[in-house]
N, C-alpha and C positions, 0 to 999 in steps of 0.2 A: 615516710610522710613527705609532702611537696610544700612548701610554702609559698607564694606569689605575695609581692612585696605592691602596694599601689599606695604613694605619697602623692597622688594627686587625682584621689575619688572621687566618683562624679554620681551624678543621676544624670542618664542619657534619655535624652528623645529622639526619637526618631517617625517620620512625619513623611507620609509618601503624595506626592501632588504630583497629578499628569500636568506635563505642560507648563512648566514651573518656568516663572519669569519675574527678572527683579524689578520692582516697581510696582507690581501688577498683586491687586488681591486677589488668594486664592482657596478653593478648600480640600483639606486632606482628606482622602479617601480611607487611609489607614494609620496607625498611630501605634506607638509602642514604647512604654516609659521604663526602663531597666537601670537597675544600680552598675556602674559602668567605670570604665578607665580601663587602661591596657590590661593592669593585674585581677583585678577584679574579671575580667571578661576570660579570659586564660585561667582563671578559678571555675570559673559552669563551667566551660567545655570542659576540664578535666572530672569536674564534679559527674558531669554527663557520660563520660569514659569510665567511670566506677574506679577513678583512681581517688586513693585519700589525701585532702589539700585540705588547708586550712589558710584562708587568704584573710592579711593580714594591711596596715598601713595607717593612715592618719584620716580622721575623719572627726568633724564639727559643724555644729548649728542646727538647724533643722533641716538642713537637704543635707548632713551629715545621717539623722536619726533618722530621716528616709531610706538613705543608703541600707542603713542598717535591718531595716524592719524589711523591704526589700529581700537582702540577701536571706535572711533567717525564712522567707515564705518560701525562697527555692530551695530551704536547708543545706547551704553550704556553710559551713565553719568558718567563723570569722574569729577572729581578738584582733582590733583596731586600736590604736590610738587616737584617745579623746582630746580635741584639743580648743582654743578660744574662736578660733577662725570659721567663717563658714565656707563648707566642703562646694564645690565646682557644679554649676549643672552646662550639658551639650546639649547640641542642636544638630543632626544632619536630617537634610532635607534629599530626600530622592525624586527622582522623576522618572514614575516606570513606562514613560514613553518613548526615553530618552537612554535610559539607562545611568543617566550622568548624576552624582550626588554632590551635596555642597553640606561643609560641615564649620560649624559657628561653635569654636572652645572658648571656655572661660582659661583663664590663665593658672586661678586658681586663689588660696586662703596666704594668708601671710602665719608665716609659722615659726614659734620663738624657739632659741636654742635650747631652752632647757626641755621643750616639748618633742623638738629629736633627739636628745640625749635620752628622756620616757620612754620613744620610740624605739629605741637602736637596745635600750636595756630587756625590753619585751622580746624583741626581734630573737636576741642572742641566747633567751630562757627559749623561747617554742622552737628556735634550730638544735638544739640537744635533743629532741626527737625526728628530727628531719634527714634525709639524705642530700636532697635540690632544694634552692630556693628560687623562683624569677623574679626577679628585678626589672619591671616592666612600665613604661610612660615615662609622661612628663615629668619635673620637677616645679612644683610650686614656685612661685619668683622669688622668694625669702631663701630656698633654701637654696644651700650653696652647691653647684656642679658637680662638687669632689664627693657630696656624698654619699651619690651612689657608689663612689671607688673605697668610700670607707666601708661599708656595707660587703662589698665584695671581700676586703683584708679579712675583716673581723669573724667572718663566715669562713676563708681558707684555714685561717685559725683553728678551726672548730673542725673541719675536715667534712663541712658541707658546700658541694657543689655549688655553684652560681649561672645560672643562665640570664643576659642579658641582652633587656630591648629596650634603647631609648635613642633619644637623636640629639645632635649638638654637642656642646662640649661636654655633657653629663655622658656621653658614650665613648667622647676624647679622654677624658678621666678614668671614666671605667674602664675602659683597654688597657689602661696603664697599671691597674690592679690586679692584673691579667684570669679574669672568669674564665668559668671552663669552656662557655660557646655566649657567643652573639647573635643574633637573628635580625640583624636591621632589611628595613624596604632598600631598595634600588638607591632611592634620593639619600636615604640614611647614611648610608654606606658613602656613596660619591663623597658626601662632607666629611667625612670619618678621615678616606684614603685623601682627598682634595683634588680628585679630579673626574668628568662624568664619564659615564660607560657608553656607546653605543654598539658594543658585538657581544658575542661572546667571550670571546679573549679580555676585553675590559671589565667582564665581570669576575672572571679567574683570577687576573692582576686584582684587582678589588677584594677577594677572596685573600691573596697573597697579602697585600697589605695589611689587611684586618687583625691575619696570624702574627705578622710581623709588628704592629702595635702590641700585641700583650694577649691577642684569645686563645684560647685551646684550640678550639674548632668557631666556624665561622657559618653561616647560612644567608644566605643574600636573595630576597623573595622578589619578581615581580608579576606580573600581569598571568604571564605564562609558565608561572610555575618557580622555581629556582635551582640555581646553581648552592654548592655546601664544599666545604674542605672538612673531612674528619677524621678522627683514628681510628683505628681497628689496633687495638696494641701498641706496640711502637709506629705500625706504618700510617702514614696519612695518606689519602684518595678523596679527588676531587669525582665530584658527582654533580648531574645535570637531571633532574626529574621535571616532566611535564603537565600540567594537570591537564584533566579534561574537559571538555569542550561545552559546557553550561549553560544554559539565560542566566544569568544572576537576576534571583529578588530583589539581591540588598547584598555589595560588597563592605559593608561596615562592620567591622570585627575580625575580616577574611584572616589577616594577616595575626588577629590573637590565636585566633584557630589553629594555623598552621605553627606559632610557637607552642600552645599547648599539645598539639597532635607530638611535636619532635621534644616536647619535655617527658611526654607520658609513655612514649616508646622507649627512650633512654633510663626512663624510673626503671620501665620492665627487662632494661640489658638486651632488649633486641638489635642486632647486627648495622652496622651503618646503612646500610641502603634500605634496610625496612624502617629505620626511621625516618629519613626520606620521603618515604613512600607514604610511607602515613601519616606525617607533617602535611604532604599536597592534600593528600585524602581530605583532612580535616578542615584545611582552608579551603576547598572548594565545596565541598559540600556544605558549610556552611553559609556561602550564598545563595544557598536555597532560601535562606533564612529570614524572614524578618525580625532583625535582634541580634546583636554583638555577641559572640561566644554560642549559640545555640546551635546543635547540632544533630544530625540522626547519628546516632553508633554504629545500626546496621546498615544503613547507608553506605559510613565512612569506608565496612569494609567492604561493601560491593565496588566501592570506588578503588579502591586500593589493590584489588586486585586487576585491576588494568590501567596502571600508571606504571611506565615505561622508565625505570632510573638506570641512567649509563652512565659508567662508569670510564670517567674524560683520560683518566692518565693511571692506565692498566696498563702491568706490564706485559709484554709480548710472551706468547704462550710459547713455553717451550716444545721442539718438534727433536 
């Protein structure tokens, strides 16, 4: 079983306007209202992959009990935590003239300690059937940074895997709990290591410090695909996968996609580089999409069989 961990659930809108200008009234052409957040989004696309998840997190109010009624219509397995606060709604606005999207978060619910300690006691009952859990998004403003690092101990404990995505000092923290893999964006990462990339080599270094913080393995996504450091046994190999060359619908979710694509190949013990390869698959094919997490399956693997992963620091063939 997978678990996807989301303390800061949302109901997303998404809302496509040609031509999109601020100041200026406009009407949407298309429109798409989905229960959303990192973890929640990275729950469909696995749910979509025919893997078993069961996504999980803190949810209240009435755009909590949307959330929920929501997920239960695309029958994905949920046990949330109920709590006083109301749960988050997004805004990204596209413009498919443009290609350019703008996206308007709420921050989120204030949330009491004894309602993460409810949390974190659920959490530790549905990981006794689990192997992964992702640990994915924001953090609520109440709750404190380290808790995703608590989350991580409590779970090595238990001898369930941890894969994280988040940004800020909640991914500063978590590195220091040391998870088994990381997936941040480009920007992510930069603030993680403390400095920005502009080559390849700065994203390797990036890579390097990531390991060097506290991750097992590490995955650094952007536009064009991503760089990963991973094991194969005891060895580790950096890799470089490209995606393919697309219109995007809608880049919104691309990047949950591509961590559920490389959580759902690691569930299935596929080789590093076809996780890789089918992390891109997933994220790209997914901006096909109108809608965070949505995916074609047979798609992903037509995609996947022609995405190029090379392998940066192979060693020299013996002659």
């Amino acid at each position: 079983m997978i678990l996807t961990v989301t303390l800061n659930a949302a109901i997303d809108r998404t809302v496509a306007v040609p031509s999109f200008r601020q100041g200026h009234r406009h009407r949407a052409v298309e429109a798409s209202t989905v229960a959303g957040g990192k973890g929640v989004n990275v729950a469909r696309t696995l749910k979509l992959l025919g893997r078993p998840v069961i996504a999980t997190g803190l949810a209240g109010g009435p755009t909590g009990a949307r959330l929920m009624e929501r997920l239960a219509e695309e029958s994905i397995l949920t046990d949330f935590t109920w709590i006083a606060g109301e749960s988050r709604t997004n805004l990204a606005v596209i413009d498919p003239t443009s290609g350019e999207q703008t996206e308007i978060n709420e921050r989120g619910p204030d949330v009491a300690p004894e309602e993460l300690e409810r949390f974190l006691e659920k959490l530790l009952y549905l990981a006794r059937g689990a192997r992964v859990c992702v640990v994915a998004g924001s953090l609520p403003p109440s709750v404190p940074a380290s808790f995703a690092a608590r989350i991580i101990a409590e779970l090595k404990e238990l001898g369930v895997e941890t894969i994280l995505d988040t940004e800020g000092e909640p991914l500063t923290a978590g590195l220091r709990a040391e998870p088994a893999a990381v997936t941040p964006n480009t920007t992510e990462a930069e603030g993680a290591v403390g400095h920005e990339f502009n080559d390849r080599e700065d994203l390797l270094t990036g890579l390097r410090g990531l390991v060097e913080l506290g991750a097992g393995e590490a995955l650094i996504t952007h536009e064009r695909g991503c760089v990963a450091s991973l094991l194969e046994g005891t060895e580790r190999r950096s890799y470089e996968a490209r995606a393919p060359s697309l219109e995007p619908v809608a880049a919104v979710g691309a990047g949950d996609a591509f961590l559920a694509g490389f959580t759902a190949a690691r569930f299935e013990g596929l080789p590093p580089q076809e996780c890789v390869r089918f992390a891109v698959a997933c994220g790209a094919e997914s901006t096909q999409h109108f809608g965070a997490g949505s995916i074609d399956p047979a798609e992903v693997s037509r995609l996947a069989e022609g995405i190029d992963v090379t392998v940066l620091d192979a060693a020299p063939a013996v002659r």
